[in-house]
C-alpha positions as CSV (number, residue, x, y, z in Angstrom):
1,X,17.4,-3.7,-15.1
2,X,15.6,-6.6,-17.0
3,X,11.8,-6.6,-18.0
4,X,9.9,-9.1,-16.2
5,X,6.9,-10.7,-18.1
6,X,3.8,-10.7,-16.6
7,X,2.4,-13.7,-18.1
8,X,3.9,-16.7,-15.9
9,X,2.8,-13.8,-13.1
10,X,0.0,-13.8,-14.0
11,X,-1.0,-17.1,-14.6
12,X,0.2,-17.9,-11.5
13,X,-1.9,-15.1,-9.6
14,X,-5.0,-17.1,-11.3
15,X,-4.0,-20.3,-9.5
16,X,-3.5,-19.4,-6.6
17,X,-6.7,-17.1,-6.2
18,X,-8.7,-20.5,-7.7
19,X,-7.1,-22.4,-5.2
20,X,-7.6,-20.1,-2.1
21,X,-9.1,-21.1,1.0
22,X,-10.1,-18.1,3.2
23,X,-8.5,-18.8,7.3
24,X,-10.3,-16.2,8.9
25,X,-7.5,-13.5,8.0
26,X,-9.4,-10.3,8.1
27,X,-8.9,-6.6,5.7
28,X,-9.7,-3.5,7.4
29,X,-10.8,-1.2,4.4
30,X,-10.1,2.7,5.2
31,X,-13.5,2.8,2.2
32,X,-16.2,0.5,4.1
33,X,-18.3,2.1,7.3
34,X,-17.4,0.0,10.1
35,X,-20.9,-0.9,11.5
36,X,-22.0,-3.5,14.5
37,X,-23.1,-6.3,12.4
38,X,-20.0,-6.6,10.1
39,X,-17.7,-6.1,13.5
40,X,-19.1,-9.1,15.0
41,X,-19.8,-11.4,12.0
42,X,-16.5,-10.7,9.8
43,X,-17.2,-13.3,7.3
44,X,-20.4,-10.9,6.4
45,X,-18.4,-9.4,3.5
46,X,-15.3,-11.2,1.6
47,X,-12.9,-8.3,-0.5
48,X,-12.8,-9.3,-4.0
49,X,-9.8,-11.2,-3.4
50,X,-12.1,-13.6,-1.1
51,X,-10.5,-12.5,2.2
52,X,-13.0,-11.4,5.2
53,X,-13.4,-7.7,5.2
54,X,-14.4,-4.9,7.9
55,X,-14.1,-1.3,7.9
56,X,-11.1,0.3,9.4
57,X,-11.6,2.0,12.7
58,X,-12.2,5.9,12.3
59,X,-9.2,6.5,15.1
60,X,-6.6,4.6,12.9
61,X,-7.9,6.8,9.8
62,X,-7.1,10.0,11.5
63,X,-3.7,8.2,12.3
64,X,-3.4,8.6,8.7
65,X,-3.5,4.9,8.1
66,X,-5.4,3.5,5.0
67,X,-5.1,-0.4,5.6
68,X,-4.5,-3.3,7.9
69,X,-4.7,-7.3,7.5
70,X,-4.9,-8.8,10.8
71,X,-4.7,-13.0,11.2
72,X,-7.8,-14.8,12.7
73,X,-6.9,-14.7,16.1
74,X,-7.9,-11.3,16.5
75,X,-10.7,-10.4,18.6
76,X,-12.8,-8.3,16.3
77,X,-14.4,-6.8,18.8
78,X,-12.1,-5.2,19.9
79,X,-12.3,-2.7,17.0
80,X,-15.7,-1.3,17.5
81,X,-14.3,-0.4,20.9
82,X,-11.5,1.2,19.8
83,X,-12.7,4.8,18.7
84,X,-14.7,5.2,22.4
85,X,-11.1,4.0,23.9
86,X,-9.1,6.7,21.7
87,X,-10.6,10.2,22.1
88,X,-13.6,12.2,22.0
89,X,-14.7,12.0,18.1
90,X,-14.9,15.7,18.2
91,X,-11.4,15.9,19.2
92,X,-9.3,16.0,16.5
93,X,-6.3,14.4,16.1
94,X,-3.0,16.3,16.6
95,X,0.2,15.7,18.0
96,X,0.7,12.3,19.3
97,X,1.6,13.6,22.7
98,X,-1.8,14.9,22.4
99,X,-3.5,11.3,22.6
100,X,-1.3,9.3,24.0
101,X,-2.4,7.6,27.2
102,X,-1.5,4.2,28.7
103,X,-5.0,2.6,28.0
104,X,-4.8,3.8,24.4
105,X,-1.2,2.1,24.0
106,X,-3.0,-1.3,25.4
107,X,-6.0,-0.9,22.9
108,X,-3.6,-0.4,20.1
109,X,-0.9,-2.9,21.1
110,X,-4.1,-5.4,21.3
111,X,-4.5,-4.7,17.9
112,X,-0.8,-4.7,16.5
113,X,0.2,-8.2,17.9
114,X,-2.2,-9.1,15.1
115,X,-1.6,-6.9,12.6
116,X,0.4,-8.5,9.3
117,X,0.3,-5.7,7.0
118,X,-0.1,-1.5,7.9
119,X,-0.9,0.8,4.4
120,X,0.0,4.3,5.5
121,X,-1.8,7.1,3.6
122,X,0.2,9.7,1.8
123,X,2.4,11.4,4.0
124,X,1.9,14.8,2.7
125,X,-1.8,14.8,2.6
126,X,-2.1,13.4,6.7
127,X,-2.0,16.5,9.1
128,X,1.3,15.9,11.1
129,X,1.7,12.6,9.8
130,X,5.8,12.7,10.8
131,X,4.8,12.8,14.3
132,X,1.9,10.8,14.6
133,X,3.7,8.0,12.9
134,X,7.1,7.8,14.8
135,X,4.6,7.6,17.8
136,X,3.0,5.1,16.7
137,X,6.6,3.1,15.6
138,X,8.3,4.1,19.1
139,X,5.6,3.6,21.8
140,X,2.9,0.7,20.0
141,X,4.8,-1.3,17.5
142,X,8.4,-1.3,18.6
143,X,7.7,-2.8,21.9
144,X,6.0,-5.6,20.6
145,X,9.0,-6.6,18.9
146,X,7.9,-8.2,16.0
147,X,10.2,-8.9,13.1
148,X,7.7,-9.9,10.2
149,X,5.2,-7.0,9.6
150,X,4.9,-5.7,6.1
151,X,4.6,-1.7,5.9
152,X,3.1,-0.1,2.8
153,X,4.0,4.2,2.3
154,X,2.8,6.9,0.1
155,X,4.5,9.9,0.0
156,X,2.4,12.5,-1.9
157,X,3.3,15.7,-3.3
158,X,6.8,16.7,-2.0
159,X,6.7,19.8,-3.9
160,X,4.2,20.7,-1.0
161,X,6.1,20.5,1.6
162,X,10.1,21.9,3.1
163,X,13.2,20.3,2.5
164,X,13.5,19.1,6.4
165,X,10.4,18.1,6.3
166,X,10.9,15.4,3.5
167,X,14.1,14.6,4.4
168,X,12.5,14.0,7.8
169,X,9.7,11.6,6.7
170,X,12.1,9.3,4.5
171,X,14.4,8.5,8.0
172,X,11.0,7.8,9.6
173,X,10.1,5.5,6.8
174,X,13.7,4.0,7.0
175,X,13.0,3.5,11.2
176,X,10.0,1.1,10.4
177,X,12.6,-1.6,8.8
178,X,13.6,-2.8,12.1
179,X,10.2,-4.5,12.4
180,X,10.0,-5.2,9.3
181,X,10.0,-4.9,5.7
182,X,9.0,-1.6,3.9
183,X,7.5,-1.3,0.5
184,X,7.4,2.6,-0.2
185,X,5.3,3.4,-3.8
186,X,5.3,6.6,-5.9
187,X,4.1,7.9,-8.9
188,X,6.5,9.0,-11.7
189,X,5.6,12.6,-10.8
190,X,6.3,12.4,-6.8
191,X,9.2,10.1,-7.8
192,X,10.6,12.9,-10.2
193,X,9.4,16.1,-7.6
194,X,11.0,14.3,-4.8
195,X,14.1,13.8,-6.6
196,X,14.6,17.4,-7.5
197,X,13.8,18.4,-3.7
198,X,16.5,16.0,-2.3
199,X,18.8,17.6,-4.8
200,X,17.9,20.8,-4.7
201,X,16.6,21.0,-7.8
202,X,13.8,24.0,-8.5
203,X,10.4,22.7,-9.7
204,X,10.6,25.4,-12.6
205,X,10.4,22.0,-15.4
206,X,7.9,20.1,-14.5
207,X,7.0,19.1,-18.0
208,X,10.9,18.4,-19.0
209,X,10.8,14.6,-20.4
210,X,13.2,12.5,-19.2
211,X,15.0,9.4,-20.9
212,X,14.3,5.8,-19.2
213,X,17.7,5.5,-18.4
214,X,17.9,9.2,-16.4
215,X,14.7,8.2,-14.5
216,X,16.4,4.5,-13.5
217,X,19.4,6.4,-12.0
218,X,17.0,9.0,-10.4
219,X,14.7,6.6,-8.7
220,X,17.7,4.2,-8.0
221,X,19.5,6.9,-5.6
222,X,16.2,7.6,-3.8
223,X,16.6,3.8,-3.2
224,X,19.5,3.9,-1.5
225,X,19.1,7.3,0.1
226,X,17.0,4.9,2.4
227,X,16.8,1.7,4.4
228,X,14.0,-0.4,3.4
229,X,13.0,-3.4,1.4
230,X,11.4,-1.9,-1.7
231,X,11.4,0.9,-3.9
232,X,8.6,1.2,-6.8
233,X,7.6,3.7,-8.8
234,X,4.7,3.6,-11.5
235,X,3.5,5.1,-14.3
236,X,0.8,4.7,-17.2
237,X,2.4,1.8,-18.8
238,X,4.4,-0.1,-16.2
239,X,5.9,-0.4,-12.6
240,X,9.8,0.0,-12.0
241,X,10.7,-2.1,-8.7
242,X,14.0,-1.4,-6.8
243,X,14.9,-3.7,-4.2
244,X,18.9,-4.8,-3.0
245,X,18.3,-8.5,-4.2
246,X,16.8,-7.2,-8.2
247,X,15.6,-4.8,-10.0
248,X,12.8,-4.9,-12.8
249,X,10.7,-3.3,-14.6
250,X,7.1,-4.9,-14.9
251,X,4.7,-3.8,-17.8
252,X,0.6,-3.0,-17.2
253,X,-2.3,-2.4,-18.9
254,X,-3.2,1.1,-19.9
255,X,-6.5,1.9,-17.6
256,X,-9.0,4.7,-18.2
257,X,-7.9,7.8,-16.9
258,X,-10.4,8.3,-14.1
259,X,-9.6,4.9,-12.8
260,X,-6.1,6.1,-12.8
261,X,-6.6,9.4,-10.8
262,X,-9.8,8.0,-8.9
263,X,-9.9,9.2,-5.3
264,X,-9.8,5.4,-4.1
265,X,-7.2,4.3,-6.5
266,X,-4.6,4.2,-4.1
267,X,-7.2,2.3,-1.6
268,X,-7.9,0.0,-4.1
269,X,-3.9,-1.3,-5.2
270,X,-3.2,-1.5,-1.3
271,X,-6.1,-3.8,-0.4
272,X,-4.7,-6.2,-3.7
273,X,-1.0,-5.5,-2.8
274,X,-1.3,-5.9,1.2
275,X,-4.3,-9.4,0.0
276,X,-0.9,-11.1,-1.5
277,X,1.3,-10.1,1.4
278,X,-1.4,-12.1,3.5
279,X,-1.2,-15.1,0.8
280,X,2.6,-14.6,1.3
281,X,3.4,-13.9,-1.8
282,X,6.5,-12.2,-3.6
283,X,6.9,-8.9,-4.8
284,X,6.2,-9.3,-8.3
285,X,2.8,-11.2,-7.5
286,X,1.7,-8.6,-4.7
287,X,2.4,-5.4,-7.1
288,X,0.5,-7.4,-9.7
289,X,-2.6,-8.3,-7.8
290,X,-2.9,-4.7,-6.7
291,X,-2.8,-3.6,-10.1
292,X,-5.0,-6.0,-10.9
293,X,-7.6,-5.0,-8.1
294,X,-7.3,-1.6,-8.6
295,X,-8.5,-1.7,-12.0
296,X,-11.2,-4.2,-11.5
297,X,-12.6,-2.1,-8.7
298,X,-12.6,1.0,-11.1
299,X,-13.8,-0.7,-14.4
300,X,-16.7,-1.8,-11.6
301,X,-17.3,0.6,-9.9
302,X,-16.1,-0.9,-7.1
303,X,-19.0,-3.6,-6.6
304,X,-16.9,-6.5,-7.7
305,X,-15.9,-10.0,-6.3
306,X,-13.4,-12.7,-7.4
307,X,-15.1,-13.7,-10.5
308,X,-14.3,-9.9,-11.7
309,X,-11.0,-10.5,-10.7
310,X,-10.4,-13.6,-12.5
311,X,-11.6,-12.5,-15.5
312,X,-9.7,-9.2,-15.8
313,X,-6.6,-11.2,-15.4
314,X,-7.8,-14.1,-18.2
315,X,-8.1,-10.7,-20.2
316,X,-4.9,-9.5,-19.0
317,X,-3.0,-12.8,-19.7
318,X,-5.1,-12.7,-23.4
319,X,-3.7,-9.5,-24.3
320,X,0.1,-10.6,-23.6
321,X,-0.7,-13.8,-26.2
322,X,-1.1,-10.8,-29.2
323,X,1.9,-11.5,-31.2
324,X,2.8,-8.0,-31.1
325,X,3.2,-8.1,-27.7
326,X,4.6,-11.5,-27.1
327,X,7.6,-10.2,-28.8
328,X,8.6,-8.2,-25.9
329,X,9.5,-10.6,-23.9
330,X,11.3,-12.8,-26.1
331,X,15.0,-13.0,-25.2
């Protein structure tokens, strides 16, 4: 498992954000009110990434889902009609045998054939989010059969929740490969808690320190305990990516510890991560521009644009010049 240097990432992350012409491709933003005037004018806010941004429809947030790029032919209006089509707003959302009805399929299908990325929220925080998701996979985006959608998960605590129940939600996850690819993200502490509960392993040393290399083959079986695309886990220093074609380890800047463990932290690395799955971008650069975003929108309290951007990664590209840290990427 090789260290990748950021720098020729990141330089390359400033080009192509310099050189980026907006198409129309819209973010739906689980943070930003989705009111009448941005729904019919998208281009009335750009994301600090420069692509058009809107809120995200409050039904799809009680689907549990945080995120959504959709190209430019989508009909945008669509989405303000979308919540009235769903369900009575003081209904709240249960099973998805519950709320599933033929014109609510056709709304949603509408939507989907222009989806290009979906962020989920973390599993173990969305009520029922098992259910609710595999209805959304078998009955919306399944029989649209598309190949090339991009799926982003967050598991949450696992600790929280029974073994059947975990071992559940990683087949689920597994299911959405067959429409496309599947990025699933932790944090070293779900990566470590949902390694004990797959091995049956009591959460009685939660502050036992492990070595790199026991943490490597930890998160590396989780890999290949399921079917999808990406594996990466993160931690206060740098992001460890498992995929079948490479595995690396890429280093970050430290942030401040409330952008860390903000409420919208997680918000803010999707709408960088699924922004460079847009701009078709690898998997290094899309991991990198979330992390980037992410602590731009916290350092700024998330009032920000692409000049922010830009010059937190001229700093970030700055920092890797230090001769103390140059050296550790020298072969």
């Amino acid at each position: 498992m090789h260290t990748q240097n950021p720098g020729p990432v990141l330089a390359d992350l400033l080009l192509q954000l310099q050189n980026f012409s907006n198409n129309g491709d819209i973010y739906l933003n689980v943070n930003r009110s989705n009111g009448k005037p941005d729904t019919m004018n998208p281009e009335h806010h750009k994301n600090i990434v420069g692509i058009n941004e809107l809120g995200l429809p409050g039904f799809l947030k009680r689907l549990g889902i945080r995120g959504m790029t959709l190209d430019s032919q989508c009909d945008t209006f669509s989405l303000s009609g979308l919540d009235a089509i769903a369900f009575d707003q003081n209904i709240s959302v249960k099973r998805w045998r519950d709320i599933r009805n033929d014109q609510l399929i056709a709304a949603l299908q509408g939507l989907f054939k222009h989806c290009r990325t979906i962020a989920f929220g973390d599993w173990a925080n969305v009520s029922d989010a098992s259910d609710l998701w595999m209805g959304l996979l078998r009955d919306v985006i399944k029989p649209l059969k598309k190949k090339d959608l991009d799926f982003i998960f967050y598991l949450g605590d696992p600790a929280k929740m029974l073994f059947f129940q975990v071992d559940e939600i990683l087949d689920i996850i597994s299911d959405f490969s067959y429409t496309g690819k599947v990025t699933f993200f932790l944090d070293e502490p779900e990566a470590i808690k949902l390694w004990k509960v797959l091995n049956g392993e009591q959460e009685d040393d939660s502050h036992k320190t492990y070595m790199p290399d026991d943490l490597k083959r930890k998160y590396f079986s989780i890999f290949k305990t399921m079917s999808i695309y990406c594996l990466a886990i993160y931690s206060f220093t740098d992001v460890m990516v498992f995929t079948e074609d490479q595995q690396f380890v890429l280093a970050r800047q430290k942030a401040d510890h409330s952008i860390e463990l903000a409420e919208d932290a997680r918000d803010n690395f999707v709408a960088g991560h699924s922004s460079g799955l847009l701009m078709q971008m690898d998997i290094t650069h899309c991991i990198a521009l979330g992390l980037a975003v992410f602590v731009t929108m916290g350092e700024n309290n998330n009032t920000t644009n692409q000049q922010d951007l830009i010059a937190y990664l001229e700093h970030w590209i700055a920092d890797l010049e230090k001769p103390e840290n140059k050296l550790l990427y020298q072969s």
